[in-house]
C-alpha positions in Angstrom: 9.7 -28.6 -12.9 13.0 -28.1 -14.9 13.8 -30.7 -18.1 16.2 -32.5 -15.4 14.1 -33.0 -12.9 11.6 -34.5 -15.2 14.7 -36.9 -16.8 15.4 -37.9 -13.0 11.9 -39.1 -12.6 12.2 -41.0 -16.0 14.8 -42.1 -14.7 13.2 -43.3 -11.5 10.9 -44.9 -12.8 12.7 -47.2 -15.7 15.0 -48.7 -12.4 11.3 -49.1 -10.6 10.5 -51.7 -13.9 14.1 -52.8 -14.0 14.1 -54.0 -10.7 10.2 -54.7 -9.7 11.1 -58.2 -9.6 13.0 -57.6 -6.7 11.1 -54.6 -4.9 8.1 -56.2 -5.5 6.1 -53.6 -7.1 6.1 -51.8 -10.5 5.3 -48.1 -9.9 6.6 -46.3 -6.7 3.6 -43.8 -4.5 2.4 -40.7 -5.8 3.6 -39.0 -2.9 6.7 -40.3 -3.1 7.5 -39.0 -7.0 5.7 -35.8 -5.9 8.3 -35.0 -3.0 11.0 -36.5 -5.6 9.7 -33.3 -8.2 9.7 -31.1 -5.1 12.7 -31.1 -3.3 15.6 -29.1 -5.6 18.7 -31.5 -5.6 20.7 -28.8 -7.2 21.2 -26.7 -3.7 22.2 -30.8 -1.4 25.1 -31.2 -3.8 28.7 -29.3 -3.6 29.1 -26.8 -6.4 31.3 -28.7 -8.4 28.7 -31.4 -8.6 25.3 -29.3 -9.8 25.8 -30.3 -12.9 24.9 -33.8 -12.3 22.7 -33.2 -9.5 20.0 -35.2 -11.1 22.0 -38.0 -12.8 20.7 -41.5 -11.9 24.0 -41.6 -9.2 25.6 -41.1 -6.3 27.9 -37.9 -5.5 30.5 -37.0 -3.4 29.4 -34.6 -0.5 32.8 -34.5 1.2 34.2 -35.9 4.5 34.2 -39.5 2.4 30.3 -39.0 2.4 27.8 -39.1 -0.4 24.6 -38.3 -1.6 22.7 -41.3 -2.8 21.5 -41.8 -6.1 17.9 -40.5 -7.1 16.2 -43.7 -7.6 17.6 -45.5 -4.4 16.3 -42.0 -2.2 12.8 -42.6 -3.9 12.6 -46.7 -3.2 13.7 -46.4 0.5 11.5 -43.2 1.1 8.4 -45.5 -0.8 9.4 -48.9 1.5 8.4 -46.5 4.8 4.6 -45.9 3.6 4.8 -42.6 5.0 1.2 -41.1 6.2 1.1 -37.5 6.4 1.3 -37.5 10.3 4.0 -39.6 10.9 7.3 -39.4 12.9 10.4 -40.4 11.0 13.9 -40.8 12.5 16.6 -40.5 9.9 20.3 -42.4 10.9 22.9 -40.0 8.1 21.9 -36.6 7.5 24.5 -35.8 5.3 23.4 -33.0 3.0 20.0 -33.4 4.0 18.5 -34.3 0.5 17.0 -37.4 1.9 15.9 -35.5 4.9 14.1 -33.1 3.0 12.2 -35.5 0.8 11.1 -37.3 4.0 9.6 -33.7 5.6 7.3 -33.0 2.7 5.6 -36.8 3.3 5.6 -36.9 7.4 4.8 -34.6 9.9 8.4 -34.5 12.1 11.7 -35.8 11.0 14.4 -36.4 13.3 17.5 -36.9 11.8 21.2 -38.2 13.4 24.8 -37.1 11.7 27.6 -39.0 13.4 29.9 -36.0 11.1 29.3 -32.0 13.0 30.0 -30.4 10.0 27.9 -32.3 8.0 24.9 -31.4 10.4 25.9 -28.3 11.1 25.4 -27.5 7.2 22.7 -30.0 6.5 20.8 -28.0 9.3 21.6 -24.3 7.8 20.8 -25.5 4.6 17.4 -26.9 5.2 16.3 -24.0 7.4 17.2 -21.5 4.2 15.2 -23.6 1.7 12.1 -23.6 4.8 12.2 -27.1 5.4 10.7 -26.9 8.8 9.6 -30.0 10.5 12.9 -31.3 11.1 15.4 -31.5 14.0 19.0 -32.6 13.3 21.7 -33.7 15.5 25.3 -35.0 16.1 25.5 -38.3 17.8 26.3 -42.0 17.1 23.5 -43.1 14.5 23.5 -46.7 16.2 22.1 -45.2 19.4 19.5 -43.9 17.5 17.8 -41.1 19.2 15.3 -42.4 22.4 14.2 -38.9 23.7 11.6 -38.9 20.4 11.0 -42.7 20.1 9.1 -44.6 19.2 9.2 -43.6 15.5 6.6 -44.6 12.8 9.4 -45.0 10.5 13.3 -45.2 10.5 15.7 -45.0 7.1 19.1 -45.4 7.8 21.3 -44.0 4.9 24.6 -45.7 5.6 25.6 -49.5 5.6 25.4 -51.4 9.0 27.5 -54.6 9.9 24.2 -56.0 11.8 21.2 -54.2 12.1 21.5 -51.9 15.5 19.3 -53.7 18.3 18.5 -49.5 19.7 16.9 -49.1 16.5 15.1 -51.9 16.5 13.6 -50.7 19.9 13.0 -47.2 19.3 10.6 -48.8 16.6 6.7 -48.1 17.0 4.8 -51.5 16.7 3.9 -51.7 13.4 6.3 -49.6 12.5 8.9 -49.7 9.1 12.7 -49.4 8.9 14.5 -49.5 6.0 18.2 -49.7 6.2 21.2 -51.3 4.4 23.3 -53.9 5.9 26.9 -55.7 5.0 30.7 -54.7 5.5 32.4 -51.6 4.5 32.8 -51.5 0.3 32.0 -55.4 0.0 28.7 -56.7 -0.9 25.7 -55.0 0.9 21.8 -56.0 1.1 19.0 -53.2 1.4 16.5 -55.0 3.7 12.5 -53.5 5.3 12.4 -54.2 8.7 8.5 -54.4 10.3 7.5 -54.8 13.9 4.2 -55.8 14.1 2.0 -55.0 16.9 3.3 -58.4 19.1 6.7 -56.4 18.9 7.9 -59.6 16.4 10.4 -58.4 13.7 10.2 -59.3 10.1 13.2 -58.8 7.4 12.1 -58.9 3.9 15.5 -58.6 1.3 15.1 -55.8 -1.2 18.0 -55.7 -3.7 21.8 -55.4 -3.1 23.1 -52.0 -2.6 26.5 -50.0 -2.0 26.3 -47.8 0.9 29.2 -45.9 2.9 29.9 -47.6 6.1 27.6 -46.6 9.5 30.4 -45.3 11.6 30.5 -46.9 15.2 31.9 -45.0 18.0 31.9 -41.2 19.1 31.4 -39.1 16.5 34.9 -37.6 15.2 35.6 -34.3 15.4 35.5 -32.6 11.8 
């Protein structure tokens, strides 16, 4: 592992403490740091940006998209409680970063991109580093994607106005979601999600967050 991997996970870790008050734990899974180690940031980020590919921050991926910041990618992968044969279903692609740290702790990952280019590139990218478990397409990240569902876990990775009610449903009982709710650039909440196995929802507040927006609507076309 290179010297800036190893500061990311410092990193990582420090914001775990700085925050546990909040997440409710002090230390985030093995698995979870191990797939953090794993996965090389360097190739999800435009070239311009490898520099600070592991700097505790977000970065621009273009099309008003970003990649989020290390230690928010590690919390909201360690909320799921991903077992090794789980099926996740990912809401935001982007550059895939997220979705390749989710393939290396569950056994599928399904992942929706409301922006083709960014899928189209996300996909590409992931099948040259041999990421293989993972299916991506373009569609409108609200309607989820039913063909697959129900899903042992779902991580959206843009910020919805409400929390999408086919998301909810696509949801295995006793099932996790993770997702980030409030309005575009104002004050946003990072919330779990759990359906027990009654089908009975429980929210549990994490921490407040800034996410880009969940776009509603047909996907555009760039």
């Amino acid at each position: 592992m290179t010297k800036s991997r190893e500061n990311m996970i410092a990193d990582i870790k420090q914001n775990v403490l700085r925050t546990r008050q909040y997440i409710g734990k002090d230390k985030l899974s093995l698995r979870v740091i191990a797939a953090m180690q794993n996965v090389p940031r360097e190739q999800f980020v435009p070239s311009e940006e490898k520099i600070l590919a592991y700097a505790d921050t977000p970065l621009a991926i273009g099309h008003k998209q970003t990649i989020s910041q290390p230690f928010i990618v590690a919390l909201m992968t360690d909320l799921l409680e991903l077992n090794a044969d789980d099926t996740v279903l990912e809401i935001g692609t982007g550059s895939g970063y997220q979705t390749a740290v989710l393939s290396l702790l569950a056994r599928k990952v399904y992942s929706v991109e409301v922006i083709r280019a960014l899928a189209v590139s996300a996909k590409k990218r992931l099948q040259k580093l041999n990421y293989n478990n993972i299916e991506i397409r373009t569609g409108n990240g609200h309607d989820g994607w039913p063909e697959h569902a129900p899903y042992d876990a779902i991580i959206v990775t843009a910020a919805a106005a409400s929390i999408p009610p086919a998301l909810i449903e696509q949801l295995k009982p006793g099932g996790k979601m993770v997702i980030p709710v409030g309005l575009p650039y104002q004050h946003q909440e990072l919330f779990l999600i759990t359906k027990d196995e009654r089908n009975e929802i429980e929210s549990r507040y994490i921490l407040s967050v800034v996410f880009v927006p969940l776009v509603q609507g047909n996907p555009p076309e760039n």
